[in-house]
C-alpha atoms as one frame of an Amber mdcrd trajectory, in Angstrom:
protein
  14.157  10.367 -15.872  16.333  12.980 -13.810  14.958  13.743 -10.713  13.288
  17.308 -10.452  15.070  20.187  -8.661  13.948  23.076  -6.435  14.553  26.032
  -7.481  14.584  29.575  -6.612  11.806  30.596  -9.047   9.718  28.004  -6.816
   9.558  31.169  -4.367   7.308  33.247  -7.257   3.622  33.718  -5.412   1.913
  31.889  -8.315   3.384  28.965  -6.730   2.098  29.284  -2.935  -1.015  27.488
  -3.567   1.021  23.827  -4.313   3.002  24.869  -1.090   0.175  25.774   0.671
  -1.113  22.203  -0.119   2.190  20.050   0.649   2.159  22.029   3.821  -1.479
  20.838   4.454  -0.302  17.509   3.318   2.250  17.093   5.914   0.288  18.311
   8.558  -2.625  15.736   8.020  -0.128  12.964   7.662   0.170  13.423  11.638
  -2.938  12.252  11.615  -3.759   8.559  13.289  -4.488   6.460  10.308  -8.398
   5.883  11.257  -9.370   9.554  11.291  -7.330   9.969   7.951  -9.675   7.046
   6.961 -13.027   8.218   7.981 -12.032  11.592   6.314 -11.252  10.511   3.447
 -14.332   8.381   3.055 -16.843  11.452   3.993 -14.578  13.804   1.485 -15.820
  11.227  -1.199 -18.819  10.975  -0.536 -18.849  14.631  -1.100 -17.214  14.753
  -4.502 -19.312  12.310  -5.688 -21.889  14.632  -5.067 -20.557  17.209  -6.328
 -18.287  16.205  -9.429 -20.802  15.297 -11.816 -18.969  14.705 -14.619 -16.553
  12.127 -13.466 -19.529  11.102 -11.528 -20.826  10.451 -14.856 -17.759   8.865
 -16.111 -17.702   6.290 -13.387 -21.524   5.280 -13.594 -20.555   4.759 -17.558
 -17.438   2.372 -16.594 -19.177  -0.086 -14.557 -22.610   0.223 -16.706 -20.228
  -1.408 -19.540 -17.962  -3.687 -17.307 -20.664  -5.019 -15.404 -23.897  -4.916
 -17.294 -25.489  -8.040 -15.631 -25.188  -6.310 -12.146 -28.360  -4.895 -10.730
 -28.561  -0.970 -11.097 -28.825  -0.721  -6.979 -25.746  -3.300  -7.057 -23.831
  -0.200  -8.903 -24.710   2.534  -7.251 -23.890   0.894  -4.308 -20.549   0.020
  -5.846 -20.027   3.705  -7.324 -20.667   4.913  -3.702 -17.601   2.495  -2.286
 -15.956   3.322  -5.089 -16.094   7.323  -4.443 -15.242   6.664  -0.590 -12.031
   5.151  -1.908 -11.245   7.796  -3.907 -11.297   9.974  -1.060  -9.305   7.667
   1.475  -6.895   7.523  -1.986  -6.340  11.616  -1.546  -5.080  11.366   2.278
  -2.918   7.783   1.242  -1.060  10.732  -0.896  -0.391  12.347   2.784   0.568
   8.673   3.963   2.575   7.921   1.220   4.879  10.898   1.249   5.395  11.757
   4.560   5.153   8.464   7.238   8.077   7.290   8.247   9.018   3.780   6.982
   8.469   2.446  10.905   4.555   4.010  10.028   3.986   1.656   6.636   5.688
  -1.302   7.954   2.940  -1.042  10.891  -0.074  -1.099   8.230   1.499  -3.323
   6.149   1.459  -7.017   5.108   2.499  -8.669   1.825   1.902 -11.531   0.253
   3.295 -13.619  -2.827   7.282 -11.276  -1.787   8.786 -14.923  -2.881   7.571
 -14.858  -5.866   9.953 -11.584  -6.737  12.742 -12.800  -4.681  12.905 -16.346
  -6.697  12.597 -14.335 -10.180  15.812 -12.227  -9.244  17.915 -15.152  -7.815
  17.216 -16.759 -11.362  18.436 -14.116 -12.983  14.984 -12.799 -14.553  14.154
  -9.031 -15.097  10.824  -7.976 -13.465   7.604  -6.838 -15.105   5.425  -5.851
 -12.051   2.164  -5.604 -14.148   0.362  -3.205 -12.150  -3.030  -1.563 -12.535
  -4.521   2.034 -11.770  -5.577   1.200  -8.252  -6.815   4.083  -5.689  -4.146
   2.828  -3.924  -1.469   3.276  -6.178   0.874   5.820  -4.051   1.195   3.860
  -0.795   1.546   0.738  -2.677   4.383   2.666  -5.121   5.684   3.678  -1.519
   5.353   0.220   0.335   6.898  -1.396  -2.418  10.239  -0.168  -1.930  10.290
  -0.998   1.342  10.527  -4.404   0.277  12.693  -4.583  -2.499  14.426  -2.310
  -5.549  11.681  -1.575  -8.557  11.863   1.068 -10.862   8.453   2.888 -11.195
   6.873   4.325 -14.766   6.190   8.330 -14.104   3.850  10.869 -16.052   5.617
  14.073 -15.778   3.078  17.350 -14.351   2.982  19.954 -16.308   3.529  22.515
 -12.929   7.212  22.297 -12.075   7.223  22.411  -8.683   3.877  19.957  -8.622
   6.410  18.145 -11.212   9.632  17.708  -7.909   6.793  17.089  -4.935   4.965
  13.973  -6.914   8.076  12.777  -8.011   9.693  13.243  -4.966   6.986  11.586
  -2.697   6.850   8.213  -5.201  10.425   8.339  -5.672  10.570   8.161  -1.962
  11.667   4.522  -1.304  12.084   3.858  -5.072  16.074   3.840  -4.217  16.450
   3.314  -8.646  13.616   6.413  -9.693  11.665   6.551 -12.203  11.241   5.849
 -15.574   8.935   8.760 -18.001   6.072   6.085 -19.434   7.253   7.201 -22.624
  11.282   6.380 -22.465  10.718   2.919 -23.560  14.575   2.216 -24.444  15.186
   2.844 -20.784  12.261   0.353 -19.807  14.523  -2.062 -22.274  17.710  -1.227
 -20.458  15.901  -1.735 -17.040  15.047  -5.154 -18.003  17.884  -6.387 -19.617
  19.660  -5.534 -16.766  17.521  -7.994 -14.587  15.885  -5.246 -12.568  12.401
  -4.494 -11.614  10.106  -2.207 -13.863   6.935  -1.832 -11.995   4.575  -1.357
 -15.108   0.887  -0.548 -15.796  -0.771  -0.866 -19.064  -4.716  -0.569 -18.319
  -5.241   2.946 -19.317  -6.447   4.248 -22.630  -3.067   6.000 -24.561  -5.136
   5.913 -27.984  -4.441   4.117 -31.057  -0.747   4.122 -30.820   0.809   0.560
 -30.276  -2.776  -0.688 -28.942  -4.700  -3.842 -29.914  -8.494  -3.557 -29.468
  -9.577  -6.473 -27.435 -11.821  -7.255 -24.316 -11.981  -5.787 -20.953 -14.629
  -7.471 -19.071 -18.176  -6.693 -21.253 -16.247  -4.956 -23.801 -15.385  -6.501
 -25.972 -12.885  -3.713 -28.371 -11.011  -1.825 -25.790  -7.548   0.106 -26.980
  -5.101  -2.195 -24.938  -1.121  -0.975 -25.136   0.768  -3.865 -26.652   4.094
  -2.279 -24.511   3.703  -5.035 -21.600   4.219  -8.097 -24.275   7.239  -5.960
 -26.143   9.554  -5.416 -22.790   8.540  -8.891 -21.890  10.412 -10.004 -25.182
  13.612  -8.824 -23.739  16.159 -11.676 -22.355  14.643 -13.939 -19.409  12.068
 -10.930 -18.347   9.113 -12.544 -16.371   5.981 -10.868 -15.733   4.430 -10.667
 -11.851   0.778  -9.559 -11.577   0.986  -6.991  -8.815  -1.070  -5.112  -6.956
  -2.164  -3.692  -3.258  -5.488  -3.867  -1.807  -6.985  -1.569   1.149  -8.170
  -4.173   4.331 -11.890  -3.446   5.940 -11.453  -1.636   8.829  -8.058  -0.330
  10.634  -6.729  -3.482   9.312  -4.276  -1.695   6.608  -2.718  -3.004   3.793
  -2.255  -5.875   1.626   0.718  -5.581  -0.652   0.013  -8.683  -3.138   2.478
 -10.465  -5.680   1.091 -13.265  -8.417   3.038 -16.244  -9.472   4.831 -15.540
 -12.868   2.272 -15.657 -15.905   3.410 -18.929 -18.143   3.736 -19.183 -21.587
   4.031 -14.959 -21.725   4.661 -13.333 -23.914   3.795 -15.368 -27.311   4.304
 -14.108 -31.281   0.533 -12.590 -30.905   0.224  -8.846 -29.849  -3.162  -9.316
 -29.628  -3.713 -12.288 -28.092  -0.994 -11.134 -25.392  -3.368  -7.782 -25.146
  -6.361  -9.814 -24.346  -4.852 -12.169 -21.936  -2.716  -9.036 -19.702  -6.570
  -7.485 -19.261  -7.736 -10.817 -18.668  -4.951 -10.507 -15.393  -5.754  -6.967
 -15.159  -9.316  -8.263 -14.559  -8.532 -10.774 -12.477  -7.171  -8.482  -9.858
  -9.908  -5.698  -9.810 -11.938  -8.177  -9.254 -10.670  -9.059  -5.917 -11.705
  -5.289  -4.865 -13.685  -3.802  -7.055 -14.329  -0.598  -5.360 -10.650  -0.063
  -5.116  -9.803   0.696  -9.010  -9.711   3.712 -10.327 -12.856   4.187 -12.309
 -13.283   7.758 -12.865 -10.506   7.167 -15.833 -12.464   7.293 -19.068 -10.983
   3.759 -20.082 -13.187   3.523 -23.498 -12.351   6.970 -25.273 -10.342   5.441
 -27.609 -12.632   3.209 -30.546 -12.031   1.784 -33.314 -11.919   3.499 -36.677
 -16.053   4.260 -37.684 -17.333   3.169 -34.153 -18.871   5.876 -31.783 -17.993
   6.850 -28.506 -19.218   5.048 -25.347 -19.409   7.974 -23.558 -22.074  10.192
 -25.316
């Protein structure tokens, strides 16, 4: 997609309170990195008091995905989980405004070869990602380390529209893509690039196979990841970032190449990309972004989960 503009309607005072907030942005990004993290964490802990209904929301995710853990298990999960969501508002600040010098300093990666020995094949890149709290400084440390192209819902605030796209367009030297413009995913691939793609949230019935996601067992699953892989030598890298205990940073992490992906069977290719999906919220749990209602979407005649 083209990249958003300023412009001079931008100056209009029903538009002072987003520039009120980048301002505040870029001040707290000044920040050293382990007050920005013990903010963040207290700032959740607050919402989650506070925010009842995605409070709610959350409590309902893991209740399904986990339903053999031990109710004090959750809520002690739910809490971590909220704390991360806070530390995930000031990685914003991180993301957008650090110098590279900054991210290189919290960074380390791990699997980078795996990328590197797709491209000198000659493969395009599916990075399958997932919704991960730590989604913008991994969109951000990402380019730092090689050329993807990231997928991008468009805000419905113009000016919100240019700062979001400008701050994960920031090392993203090729854009972004609108999560809707498949034939540009297509072109992306075909000309052995890097398409850094997520497919784990609910987009309804549209192009979706209902199959598991950890305890349940019919969730509407996009069928998009198994179509783009479909297009010349494409390989598909489970990707992800996780946030270290402590001061300790980041972990930018790369998979070996799923085999035998994709096959003739939407569905079966559905079931096994959550299966990988799975596989890395599993490493962090309390990282993924569970205040997304991931089960509003049922099949014809069934009820929602969510009631």
């Amino acid at each position: 997609m083209s990249q958003p503009q300023l412009e001079l309607r931008f100056i209009h005072p029903k538009y002072w309170g987003v520039w009120l907030g980048i301002l505040f942005m870029a001040l707290v990004s000044l920040l050293p990195y382990r007050v920005m993290l013990f903010l963040g964490k207290h700032l959740g802990r607050f919402a989650m008091k506070r925010i009842h209904s995605r409070r709610k929301v959350a409590e309902r995710n893991l209740a399904l995905c986990f339903p053999d853990m031990p109710e004090s298990e959750r809520q002690q999960l739910l809490q971590r989980n909220f704390e991360n969501t806070g530390i995930a508002l000031f990685e914003i600040c991180m993301a957008w405004f650090w110098p590279d010098w900054r991210v290189r300093k919290h960074l380390q990666v791990e699997g980078l070869e795996h990328i590197e020995q797709a491209q000198a094949k000659g493969h395009g890149v599916i990075l399958l990602g997932a919704h991960f709290l730590t989604l913008e400084i991994n969109a951000r440390s990402a380019g730092l380390n090689f050329e993807p192209t990231g997928v991008y819902r468009k805000h419905n605030n113009p000016l919100q529209n240019f700062w979001f796209y400008w701050g994960r367009s920031r090392s993203l030297s090729r854009g972004m893509i609108d999560r809707s413009d498949f034939r540009t995913m297509f072109k992306t691939l075909k000309n052995k690039q890097i398409l850094w793609y997520p497919p784990d949230h609910d987009y309804g019935r549209r192009r979706c196979a209902f199959v598991p996601f950890f305890a349940v067992d019919k969730v509407a699953t996009v069928t998009g990841t198994s179509a783009l892989a479909k297009i010349g030598d494409t390989v598909v890298i489970p990707f992800f970032m996780q946030r270290l205990p402590g001061n300790a940073g980041y972990k930018m992490i790369a998979k070996a190449p799923l085999q035998g992906f994709p096959t003739a069977d939407l569905t079966a290719d559905a079931a096994r990309i959550n299966h990988e999906i799975e596989q890395m919220i599993l490493t962090q749990p309390d990282q993924y972004m569970w205040l997304h209602r991931r089960f509003k979407t049922r099949p014809e005649g069934e009820t929602s989960l969510y009631k």
